[in-house]
GUPA-557004 format. One record per residue: residue number from 1; residue in three letters; x, y, z of N, C-alpha, C, O in turn. Coordinates in pm, 1 decimal, decimal comma. Layout:
N
<vexlum NUM; ala; <X; Y; Z>; <X; Y; Z>; <X; Y; Z>; <X; Y; Z>>;
...
! end
This chain:
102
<vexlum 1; unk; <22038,6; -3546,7; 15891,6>; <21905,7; -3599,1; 15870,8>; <21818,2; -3487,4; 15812,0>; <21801,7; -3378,9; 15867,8>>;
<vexlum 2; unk; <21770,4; -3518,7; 15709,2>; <21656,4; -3427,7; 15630,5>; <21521,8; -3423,9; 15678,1>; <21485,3; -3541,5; 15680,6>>;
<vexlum 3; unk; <21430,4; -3351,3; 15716,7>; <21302,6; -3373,5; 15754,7>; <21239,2; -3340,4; 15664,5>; <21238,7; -3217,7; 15674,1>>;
<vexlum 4; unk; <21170,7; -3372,9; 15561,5>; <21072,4; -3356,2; 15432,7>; <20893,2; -3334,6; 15506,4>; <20823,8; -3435,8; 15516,2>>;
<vexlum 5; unk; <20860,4; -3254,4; 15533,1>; <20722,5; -3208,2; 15620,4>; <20687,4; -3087,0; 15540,2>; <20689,1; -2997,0; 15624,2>>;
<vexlum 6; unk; <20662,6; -3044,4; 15447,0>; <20616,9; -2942,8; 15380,6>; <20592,2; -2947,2; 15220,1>; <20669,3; -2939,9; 15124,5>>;
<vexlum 7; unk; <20465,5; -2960,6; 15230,4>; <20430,7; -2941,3; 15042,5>; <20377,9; -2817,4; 14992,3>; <20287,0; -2751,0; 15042,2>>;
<vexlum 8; unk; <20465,4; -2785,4; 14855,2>; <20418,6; -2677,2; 14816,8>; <20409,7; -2700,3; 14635,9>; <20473,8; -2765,2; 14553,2>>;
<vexlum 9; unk; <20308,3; -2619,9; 14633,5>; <20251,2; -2674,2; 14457,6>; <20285,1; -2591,1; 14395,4>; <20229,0; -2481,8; 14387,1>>;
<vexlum 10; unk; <20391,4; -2627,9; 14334,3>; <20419,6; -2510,1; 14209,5>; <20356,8; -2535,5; 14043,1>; <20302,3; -2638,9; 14004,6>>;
<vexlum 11; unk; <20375,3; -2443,2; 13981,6>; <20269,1; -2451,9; 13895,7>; <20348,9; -2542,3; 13764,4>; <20471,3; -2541,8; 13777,2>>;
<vexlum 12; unk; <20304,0; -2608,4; 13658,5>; <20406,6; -2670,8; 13531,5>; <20315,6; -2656,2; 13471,9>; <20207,8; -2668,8; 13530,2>>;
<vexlum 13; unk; <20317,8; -2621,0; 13321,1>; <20238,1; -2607,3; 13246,1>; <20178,5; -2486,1; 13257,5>; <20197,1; -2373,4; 13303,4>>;
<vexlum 14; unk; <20070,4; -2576,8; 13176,1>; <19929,1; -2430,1; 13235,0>; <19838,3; -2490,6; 13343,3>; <19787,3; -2433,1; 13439,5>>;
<vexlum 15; unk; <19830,7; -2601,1; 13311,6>; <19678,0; -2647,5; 13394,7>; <19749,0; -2738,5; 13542,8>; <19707,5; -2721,9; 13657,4>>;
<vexlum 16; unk; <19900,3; -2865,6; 13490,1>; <19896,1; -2934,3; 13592,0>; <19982,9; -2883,4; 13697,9>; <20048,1; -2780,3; 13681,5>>;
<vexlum 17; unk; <19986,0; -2946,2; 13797,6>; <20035,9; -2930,1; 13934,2>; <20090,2; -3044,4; 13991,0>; <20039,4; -3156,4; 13993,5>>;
<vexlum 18; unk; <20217,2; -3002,2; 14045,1>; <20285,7; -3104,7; 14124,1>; <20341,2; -3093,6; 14209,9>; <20416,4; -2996,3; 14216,2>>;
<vexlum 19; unk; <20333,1; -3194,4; 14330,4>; <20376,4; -3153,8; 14462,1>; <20550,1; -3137,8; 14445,5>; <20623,0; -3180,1; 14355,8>>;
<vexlum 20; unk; <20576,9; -3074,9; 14545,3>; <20748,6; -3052,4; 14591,3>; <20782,8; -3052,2; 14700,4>; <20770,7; -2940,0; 14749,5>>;
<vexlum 21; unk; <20827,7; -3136,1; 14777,4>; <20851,4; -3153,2; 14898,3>; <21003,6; -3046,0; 14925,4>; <21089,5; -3015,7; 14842,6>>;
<vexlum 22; unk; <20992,6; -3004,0; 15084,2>; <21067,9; -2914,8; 15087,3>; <21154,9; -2948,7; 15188,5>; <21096,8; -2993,4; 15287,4>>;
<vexlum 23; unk; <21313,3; -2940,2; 15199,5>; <21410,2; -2977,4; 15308,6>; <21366,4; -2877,6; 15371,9>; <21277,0; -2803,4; 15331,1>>;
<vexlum 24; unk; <21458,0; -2861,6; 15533,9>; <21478,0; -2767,8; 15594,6>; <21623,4; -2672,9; 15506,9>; <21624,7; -2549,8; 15508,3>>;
<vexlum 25; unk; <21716,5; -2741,5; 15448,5>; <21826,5; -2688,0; 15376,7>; <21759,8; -2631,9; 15239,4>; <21821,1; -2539,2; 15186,5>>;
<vexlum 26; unk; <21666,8; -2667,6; 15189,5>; <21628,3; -2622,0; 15028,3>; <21529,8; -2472,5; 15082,0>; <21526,7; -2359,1; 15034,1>>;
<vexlum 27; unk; <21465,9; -2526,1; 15185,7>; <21416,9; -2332,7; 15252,1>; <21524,2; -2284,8; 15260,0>; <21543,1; -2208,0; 15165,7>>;
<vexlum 28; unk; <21622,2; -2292,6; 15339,2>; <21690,5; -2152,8; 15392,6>; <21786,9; -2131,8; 15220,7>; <21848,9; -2026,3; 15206,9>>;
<vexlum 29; unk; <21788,6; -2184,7; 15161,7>; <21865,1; -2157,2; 15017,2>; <21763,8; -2099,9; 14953,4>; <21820,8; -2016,8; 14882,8>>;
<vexlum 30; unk; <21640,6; -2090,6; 14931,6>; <21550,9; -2029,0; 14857,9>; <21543,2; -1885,7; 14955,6>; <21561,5; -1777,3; 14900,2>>;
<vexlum 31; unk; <21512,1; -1892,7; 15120,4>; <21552,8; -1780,9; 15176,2>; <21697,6; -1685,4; 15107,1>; <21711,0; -1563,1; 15109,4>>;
<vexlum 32; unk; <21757,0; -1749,5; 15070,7>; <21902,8; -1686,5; 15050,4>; <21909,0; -1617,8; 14916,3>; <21938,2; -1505,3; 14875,7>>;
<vexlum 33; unk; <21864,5; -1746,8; 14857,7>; <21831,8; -1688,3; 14749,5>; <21734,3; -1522,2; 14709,3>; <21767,3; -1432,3; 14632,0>>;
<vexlum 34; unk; <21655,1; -1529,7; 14765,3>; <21601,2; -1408,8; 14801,0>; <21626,4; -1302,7; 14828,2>; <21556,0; -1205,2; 14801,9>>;
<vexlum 35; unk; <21765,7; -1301,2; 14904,9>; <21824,5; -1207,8; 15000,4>; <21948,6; -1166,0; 14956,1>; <22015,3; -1079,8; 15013,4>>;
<vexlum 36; unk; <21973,8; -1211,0; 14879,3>; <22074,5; -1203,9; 14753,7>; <22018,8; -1077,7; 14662,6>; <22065,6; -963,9; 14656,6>>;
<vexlum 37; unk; <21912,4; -1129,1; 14598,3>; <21819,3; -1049,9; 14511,0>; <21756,4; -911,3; 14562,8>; <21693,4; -838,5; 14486,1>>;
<vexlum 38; unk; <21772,7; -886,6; 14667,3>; <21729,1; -801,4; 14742,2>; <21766,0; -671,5; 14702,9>; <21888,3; -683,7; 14710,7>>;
<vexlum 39; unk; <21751,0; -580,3; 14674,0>; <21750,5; -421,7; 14662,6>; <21812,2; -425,4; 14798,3>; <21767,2; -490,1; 14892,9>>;
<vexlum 40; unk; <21976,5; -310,5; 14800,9>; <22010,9; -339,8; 14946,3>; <21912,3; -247,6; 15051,3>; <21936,9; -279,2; 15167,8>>;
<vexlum 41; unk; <21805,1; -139,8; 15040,5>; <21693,0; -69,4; 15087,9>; <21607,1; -164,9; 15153,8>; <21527,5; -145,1; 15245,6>>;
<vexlum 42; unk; <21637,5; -278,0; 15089,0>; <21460,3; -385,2; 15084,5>; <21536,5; -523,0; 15199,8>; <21478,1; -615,9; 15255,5>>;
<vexlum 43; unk; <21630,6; -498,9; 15201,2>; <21708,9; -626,1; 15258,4>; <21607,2; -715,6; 15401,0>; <21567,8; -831,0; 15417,4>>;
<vexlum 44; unk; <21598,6; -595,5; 15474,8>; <21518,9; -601,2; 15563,4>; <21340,0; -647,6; 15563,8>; <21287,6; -737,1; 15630,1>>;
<vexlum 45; unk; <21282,5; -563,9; 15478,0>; <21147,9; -642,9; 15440,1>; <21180,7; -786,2; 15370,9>; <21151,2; -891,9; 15426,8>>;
<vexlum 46; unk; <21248,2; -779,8; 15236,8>; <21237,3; -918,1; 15184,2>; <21282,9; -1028,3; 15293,4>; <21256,0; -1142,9; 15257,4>>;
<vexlum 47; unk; <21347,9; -1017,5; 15422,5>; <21348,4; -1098,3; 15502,0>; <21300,2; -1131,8; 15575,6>; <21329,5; -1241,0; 15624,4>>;
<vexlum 48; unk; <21162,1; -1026,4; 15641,4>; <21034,3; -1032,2; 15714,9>; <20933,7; -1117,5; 15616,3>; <20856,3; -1208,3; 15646,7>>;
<vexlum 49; unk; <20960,1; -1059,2; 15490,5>; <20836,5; -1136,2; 15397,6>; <20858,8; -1306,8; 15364,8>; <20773,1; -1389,7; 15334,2>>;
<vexlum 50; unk; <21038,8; -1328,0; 15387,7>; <21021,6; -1467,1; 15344,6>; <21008,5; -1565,8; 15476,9>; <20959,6; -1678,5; 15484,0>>;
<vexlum 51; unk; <21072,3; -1479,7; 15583,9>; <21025,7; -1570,9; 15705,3>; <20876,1; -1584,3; 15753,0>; <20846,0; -1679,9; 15824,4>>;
<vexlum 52; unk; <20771,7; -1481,9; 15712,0>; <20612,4; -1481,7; 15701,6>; <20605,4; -1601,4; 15595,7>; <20523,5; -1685,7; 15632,6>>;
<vexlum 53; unk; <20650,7; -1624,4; 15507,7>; <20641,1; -1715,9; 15408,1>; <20667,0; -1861,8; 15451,2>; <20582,0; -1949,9; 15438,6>>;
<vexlum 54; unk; <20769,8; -1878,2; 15494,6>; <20785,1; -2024,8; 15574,6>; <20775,8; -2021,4; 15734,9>; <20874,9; -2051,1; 15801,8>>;
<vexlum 55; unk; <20704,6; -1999,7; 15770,1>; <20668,3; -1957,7; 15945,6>; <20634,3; -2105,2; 15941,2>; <20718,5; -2173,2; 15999,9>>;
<vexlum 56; unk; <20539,3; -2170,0; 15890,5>; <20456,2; -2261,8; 15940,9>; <20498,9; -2364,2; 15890,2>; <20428,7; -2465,2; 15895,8>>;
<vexlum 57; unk; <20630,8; -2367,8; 15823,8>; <20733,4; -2466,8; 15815,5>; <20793,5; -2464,6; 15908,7>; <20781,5; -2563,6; 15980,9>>;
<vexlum 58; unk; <20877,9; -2364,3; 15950,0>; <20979,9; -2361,5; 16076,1>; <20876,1; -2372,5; 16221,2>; <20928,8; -2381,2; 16332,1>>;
<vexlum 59; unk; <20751,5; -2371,2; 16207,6>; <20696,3; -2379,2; 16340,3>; <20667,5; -2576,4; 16354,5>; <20681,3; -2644,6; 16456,1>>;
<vexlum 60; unk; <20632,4; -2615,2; 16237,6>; <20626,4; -2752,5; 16230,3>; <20749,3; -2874,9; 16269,1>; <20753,7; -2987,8; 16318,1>>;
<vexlum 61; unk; <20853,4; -2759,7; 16205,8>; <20987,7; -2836,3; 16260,7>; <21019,8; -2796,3; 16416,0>; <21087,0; -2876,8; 16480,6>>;
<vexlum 62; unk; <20985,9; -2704,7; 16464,2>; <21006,0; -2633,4; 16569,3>; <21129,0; -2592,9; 16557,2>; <21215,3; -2657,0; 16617,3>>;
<vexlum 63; unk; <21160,7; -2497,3; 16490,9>; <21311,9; -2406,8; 16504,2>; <21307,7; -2319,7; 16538,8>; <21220,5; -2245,7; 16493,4>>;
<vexlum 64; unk; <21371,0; -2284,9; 16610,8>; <21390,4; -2104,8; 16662,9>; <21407,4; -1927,8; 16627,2>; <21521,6; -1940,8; 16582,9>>;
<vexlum 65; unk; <21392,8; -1843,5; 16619,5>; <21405,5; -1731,7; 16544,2>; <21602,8; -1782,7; 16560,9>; <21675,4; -1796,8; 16462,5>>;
<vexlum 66; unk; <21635,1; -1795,7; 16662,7>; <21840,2; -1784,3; 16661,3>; <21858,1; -1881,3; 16573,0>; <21953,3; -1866,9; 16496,3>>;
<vexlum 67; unk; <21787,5; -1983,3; 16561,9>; <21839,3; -2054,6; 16443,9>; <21841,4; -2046,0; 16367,9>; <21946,2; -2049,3; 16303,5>>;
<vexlum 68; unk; <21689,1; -2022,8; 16302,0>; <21700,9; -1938,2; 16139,5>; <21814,2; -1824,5; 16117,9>; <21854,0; -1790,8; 16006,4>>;
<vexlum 69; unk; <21862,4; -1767,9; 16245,4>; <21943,1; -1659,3; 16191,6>; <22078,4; -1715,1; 16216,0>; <22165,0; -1665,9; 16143,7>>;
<vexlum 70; unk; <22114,1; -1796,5; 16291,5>; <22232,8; -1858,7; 16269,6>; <22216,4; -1952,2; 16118,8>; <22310,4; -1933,9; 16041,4>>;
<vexlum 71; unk; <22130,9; -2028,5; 16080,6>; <22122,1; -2123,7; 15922,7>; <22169,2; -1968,3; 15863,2>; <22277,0; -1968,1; 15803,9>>;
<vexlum 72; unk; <22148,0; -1929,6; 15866,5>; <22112,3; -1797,9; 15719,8>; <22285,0; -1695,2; 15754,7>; <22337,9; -1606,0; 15688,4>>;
<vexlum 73; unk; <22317,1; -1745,9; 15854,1>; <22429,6; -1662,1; 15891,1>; <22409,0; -1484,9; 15857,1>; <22455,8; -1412,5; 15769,3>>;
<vexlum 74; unk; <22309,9; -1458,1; 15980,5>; <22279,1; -1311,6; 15957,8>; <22300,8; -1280,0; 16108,5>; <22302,2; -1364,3; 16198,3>>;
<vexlum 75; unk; <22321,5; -1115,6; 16125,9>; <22336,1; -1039,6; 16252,0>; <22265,5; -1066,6; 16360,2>; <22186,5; -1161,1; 16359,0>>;
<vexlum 76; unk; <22280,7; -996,9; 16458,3>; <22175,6; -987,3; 16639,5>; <22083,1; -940,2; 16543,3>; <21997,2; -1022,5; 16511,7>>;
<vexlum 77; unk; <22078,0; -831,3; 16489,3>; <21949,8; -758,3; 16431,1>; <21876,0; -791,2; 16357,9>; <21760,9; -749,8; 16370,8>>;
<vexlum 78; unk; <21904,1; -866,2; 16265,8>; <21804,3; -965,5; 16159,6>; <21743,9; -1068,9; 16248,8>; <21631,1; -1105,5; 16215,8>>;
<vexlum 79; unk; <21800,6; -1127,9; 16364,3>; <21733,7; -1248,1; 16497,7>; <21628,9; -1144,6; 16502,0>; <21515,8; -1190,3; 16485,0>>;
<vexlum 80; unk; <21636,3; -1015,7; 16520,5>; <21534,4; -952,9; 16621,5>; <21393,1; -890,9; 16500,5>; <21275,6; -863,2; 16524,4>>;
<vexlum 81; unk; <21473,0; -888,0; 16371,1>; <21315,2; -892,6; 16312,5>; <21272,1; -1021,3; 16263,6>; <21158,8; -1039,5; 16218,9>>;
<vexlum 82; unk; <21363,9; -1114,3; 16271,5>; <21274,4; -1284,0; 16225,7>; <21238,8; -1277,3; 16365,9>; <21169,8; -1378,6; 16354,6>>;
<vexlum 83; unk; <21225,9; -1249,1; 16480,9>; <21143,0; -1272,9; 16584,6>; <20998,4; -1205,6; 16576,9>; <20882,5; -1240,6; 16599,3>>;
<vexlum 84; unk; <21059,3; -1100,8; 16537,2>; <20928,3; -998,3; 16506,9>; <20776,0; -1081,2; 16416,6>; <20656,8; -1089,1; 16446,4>>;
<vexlum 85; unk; <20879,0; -1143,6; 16269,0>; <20813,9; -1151,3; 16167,0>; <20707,3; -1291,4; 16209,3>; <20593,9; -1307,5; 16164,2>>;
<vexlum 86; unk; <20777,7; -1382,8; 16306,0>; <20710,1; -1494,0; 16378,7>; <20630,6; -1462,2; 16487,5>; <20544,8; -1537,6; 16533,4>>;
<vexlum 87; unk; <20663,6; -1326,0; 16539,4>; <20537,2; -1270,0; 16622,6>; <20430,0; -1201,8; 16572,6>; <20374,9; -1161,4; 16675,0>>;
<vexlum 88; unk; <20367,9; -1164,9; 16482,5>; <20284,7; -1100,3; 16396,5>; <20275,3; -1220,5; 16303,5>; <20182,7; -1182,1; 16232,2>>;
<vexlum 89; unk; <20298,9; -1304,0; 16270,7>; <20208,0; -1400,6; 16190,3>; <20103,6; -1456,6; 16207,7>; <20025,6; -1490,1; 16118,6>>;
<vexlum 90; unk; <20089,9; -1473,4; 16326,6>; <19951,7; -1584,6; 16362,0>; <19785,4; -1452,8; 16324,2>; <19675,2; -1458,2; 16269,5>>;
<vexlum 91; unk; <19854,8; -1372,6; 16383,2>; <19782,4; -1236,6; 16374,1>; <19742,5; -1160,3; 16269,0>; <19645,1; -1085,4; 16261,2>>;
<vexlum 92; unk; <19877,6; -1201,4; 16140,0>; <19816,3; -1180,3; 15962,1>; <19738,4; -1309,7; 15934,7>; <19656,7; -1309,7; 15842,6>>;
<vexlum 93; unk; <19759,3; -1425,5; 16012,2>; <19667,2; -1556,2; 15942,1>; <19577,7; -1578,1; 15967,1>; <19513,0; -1666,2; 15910,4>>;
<vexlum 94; unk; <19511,9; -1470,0; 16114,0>; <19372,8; -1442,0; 16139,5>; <19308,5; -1365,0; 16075,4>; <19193,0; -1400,6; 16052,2>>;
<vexlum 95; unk; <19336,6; -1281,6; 16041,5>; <19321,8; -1155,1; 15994,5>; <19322,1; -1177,0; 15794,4>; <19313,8; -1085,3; 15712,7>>;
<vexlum 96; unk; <19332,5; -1302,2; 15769,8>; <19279,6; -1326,2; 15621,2>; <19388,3; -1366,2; 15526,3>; <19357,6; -1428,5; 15424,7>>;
<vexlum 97; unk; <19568,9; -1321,6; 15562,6>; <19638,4; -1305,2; 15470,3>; <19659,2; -1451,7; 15402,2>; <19678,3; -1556,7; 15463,6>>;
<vexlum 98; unk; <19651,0; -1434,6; 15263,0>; <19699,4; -1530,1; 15210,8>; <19826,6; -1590,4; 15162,8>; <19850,6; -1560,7; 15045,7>>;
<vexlum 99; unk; <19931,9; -1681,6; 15231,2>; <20075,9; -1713,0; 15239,4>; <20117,7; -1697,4; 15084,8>; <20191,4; -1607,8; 15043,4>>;
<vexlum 100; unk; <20061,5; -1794,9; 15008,4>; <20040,7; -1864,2; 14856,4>; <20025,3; -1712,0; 14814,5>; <19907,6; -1747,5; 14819,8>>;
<vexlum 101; unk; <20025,8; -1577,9; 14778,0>; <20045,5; -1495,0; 14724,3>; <20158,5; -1400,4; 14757,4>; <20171,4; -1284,5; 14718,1>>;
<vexlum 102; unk; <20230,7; -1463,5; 14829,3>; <20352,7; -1387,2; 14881,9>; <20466,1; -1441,1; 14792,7>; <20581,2; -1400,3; 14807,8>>;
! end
């Protein structure tokens, strides 16, 4: 079962905009995608930065830091900074940060 609960506007053109609805499977592949691309130095931030990036997707679905790291098939140690990266979010989204520039 797919849960479709997340819109995000990517840009076409110059001027228009169109919604894109997002799986829970089309995140963790764009996560992957990411992590792939990664400088192996950076492995670690680019994975704090993309789980800051969909936090408030995975908090909507209610998934777990072990799950994201079991979907993504990563170590104990990557669980323990996607825990991190979901504990310090609420705290960058007070604090002004804007998701949409990440």
């Amino acid at each position: 079962m797919i849960y479709i609960v997340f819109l995000r506007w990517y840009k076409v053109g110059f001027c228009n905009m169109r919604p894109i609805m997002l799986s829970e499977e089309k995140v963790y592949e764009l996560i992957k995608i990411e992590l792939r691309l990664a400088k192996r130095n950076n492995f670690c931030r680019t994975l704090i930065l993309q789980i800051i990036k969909y936090c408030n997707f995975f908090d909507k679905l209610r998934i777990t830091s072990a799950d994201i790291a079991r979907n993504l098939k990563l170590s104990k140690s990557a669980y323990s900074q996607i825990a991190l990266a979901r504990t310090i979010y609420p705290d960058l989204i007070e604090n002004g940060l804007d998701i949409q520039q990440l």
